[in-house]
FITORNU-930927 format. One record per residue (C-alpha): residue in three letters; x, y, z. Coordinates in steps of 0.5 Angstrom, whole numbers, padded with zeros to 4 digits, always signed. Example, Ala and Ser with C-alpha at 12.3 -4.5 7.8 and 13.67 -1.06 7.14 Angstrom:
<rs>
ALA+0025-0009+0016;SER+0027-0002+0014;
</rs>
This chain:
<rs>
UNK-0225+0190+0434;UNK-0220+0195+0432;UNK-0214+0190+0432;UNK-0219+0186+0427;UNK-0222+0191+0423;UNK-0220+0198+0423;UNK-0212+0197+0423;UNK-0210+0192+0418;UNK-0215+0197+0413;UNK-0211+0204+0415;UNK-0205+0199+0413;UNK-0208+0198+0407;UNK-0209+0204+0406;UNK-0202+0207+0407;UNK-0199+0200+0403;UNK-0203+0202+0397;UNK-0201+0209+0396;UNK-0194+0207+0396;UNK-0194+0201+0392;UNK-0200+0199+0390;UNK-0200+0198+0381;UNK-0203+0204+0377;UNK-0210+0202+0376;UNK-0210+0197+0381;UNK-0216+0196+0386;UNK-0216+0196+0394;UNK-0222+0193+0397;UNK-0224+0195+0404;UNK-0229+0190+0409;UNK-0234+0195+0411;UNK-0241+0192+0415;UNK-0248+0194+0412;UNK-0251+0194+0419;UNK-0246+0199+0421;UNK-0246+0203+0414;UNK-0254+0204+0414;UNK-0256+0206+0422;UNK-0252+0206+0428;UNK-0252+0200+0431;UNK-0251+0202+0439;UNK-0250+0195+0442;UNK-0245+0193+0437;UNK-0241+0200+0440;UNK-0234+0197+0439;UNK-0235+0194+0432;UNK-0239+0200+0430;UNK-0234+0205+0431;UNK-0229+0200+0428;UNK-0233+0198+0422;UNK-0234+0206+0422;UNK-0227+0208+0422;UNK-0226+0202+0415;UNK-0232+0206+0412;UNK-0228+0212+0413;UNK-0220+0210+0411;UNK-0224+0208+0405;UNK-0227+0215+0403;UNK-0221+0219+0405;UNK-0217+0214+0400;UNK-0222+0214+0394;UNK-0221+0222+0395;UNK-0214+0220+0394;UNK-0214+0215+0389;UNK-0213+0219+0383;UNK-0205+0221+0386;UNK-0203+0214+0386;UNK-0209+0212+0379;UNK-0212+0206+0383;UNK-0219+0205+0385;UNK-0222+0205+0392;UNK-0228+0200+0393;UNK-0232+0198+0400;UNK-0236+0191+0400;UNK-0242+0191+0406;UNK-0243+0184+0407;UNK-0250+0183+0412;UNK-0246+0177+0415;UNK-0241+0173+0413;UNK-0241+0165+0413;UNK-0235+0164+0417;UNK-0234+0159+0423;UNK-0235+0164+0428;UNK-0241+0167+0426;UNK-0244+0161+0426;UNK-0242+0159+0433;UNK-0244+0167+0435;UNK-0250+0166+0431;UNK-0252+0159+0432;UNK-0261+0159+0430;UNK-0259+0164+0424;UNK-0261+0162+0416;UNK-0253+0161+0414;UNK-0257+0160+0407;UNK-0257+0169+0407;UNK-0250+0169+0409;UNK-0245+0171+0403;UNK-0239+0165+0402;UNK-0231+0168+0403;UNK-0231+0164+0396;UNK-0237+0168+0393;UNK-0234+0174+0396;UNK-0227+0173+0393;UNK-0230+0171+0386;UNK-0233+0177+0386;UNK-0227+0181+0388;UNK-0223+0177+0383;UNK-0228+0180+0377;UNK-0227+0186+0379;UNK-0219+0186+0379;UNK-0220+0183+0372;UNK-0224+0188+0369;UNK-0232+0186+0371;UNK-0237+0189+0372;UNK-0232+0194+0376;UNK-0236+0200+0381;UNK-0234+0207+0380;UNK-0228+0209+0385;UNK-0230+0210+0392;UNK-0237+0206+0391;UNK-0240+0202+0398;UNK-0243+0196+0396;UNK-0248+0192+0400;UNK-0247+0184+0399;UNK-0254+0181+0399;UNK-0255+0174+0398;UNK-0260+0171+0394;UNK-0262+0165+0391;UNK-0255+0163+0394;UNK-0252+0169+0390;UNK-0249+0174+0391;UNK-0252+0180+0389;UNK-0248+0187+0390;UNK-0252+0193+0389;UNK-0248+0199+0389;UNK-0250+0205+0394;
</rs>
């Protein structure tokens, strides 16, 4: 969990305080499950995910010394194959698309709707749309 989630966000935290363009937008991977209550049978991506969520608000602390911004997705579930095989009776219609979640990244980088610096925002599906709501 840690090699999947947890390290490549510490180095993406450490890249954008070296070179990440003035006004620029880093965007971390959180969990919605792992950001509302403990998830104690999920331990080791618990505290990978936790350990996202934390780079993420240390980063934003730190962002105005590198003038970018510091964002956090929680997606409920993302559909992707190995989601679908380890949760094989869910509705995948109340997953999050990687299309849908890069056009709403894409809207921010360009200017849209951007949430304020260190904002954590929950992905809910609806309608088969994504819906951000900003915690």
């Amino acid at each position: 969990m840690n090699e999947v989630n947890l390290y490549p966000s510490l180095l993406a935290a450490h890249l954008a305080t070296k070179h990440l363009s003035p006004g620029g937008l880093v965007a971390f991977t959180g969990a919605a499950s792992v950001y509302k209550e403990p998830q104690p049978d999920m331990l080791g991506y618990s505290l990978a995910k936790s350990g996202v969520h934390y780079i993420a608000t240390v980063l934003a602390e730190k962002a105005q010394e590198f003038n970018g911004k510091v964002v956090t997705i929680l997606p409920e579930t993302i559909d992707t194959a190995t989601n679908r095989s380890a949760m094989p009776t869910s509705d995948f219609k109340t997953w999050a698309k990687p299309e849908q979640i890069g056009e709403l990244l894409l809207g921010w980088v360009e200017g849209l709707n951007v949430p304020a610096n260190g904002s954590f925002v929950l992905l809910k599906v609806k309608n088969g749309c994504i819906q951000p709501e900003f915690v």
